[in-house]
Structure formats: C-alpha cells, structure tokens
C-alpha positions in Angstrom: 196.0 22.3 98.1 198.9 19.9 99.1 200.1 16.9 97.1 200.9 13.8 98.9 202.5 10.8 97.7 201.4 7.3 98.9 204.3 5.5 100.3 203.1 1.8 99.0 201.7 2.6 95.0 203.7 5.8 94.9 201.0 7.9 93.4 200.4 11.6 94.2 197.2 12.6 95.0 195.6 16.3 96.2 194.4 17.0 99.2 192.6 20.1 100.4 193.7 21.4 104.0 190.5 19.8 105.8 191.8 16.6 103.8 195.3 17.4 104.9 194.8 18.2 108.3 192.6 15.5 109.1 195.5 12.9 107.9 197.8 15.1 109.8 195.7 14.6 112.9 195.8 10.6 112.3 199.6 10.6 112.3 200.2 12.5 115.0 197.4 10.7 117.2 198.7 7.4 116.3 202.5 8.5 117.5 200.7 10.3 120.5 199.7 6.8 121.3 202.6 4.9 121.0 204.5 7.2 123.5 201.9 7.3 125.8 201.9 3.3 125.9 206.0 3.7 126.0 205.5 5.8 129.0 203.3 3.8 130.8 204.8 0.6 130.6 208.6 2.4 131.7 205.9 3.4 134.4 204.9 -0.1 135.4 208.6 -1.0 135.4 209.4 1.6 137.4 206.6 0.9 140.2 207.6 -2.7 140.1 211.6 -1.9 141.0 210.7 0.7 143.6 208.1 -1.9 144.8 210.8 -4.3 145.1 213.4 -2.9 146.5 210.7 -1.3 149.3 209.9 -5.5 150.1 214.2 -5.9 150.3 214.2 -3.1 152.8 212.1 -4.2 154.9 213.2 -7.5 154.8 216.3 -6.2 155.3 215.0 -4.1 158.6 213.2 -7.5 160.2 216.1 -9.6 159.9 218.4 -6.9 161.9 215.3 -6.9 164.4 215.7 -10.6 164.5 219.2 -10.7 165.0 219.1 -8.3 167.6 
C-alpha cells in the first residue's frame, strides 16, 4: 500500500496499487494532454508561417514576371 498526501487538506490517505495506479494513470493522461495540445497549436503556427511565407514567394515570383 502507498500513502498519499492530499495537496489541499493535507491528509494522508492509503491507497492500494489498483487505487494508486489508477490516479497514476489520471496524472499522466492529463499532462499527456496538455503536450499534445502544446504541440499542436506550435503545429498550427508553424503551418501558418510556412503558409505565409509560400504566399510572399510567390508574390515575390509574379511581380519579377511583371517587371520583366
């Protein structure tokens, strides 16, 4: 068995290791989660600058056509 404390009362409690696993699960799901949505929003930004500078190039390539 494991004792855990409860970081808002402060109490310690046992926990068998179905218990303990099972909360052990829920934290790491819950930071799996937040990187994920991290990632994919550095993703989106990423898309939108290469996106951008695709639309600068090729603006960039018609105006030299024009000017020619």
């Amino acid at each position: 068995m494991n004792d855990i404390k409860c970081p808002h009362c402060k109490k310690v409690f046992k926990v068998d290791e179905a218990g303990f696993a099972d909360i052990l699960k829920q934290v790491r799901d819950h930071v799996f989660d937040k990187e994920l949505h991290e990632r994919l929003e550095l993703a989106e930004k990423e898309k939108a600058n290469a996106i951008k500078l695709a639309e600068a190039n090729i603006t960039n390539l018609m105006q030299t056509d024009i000017a020619k």
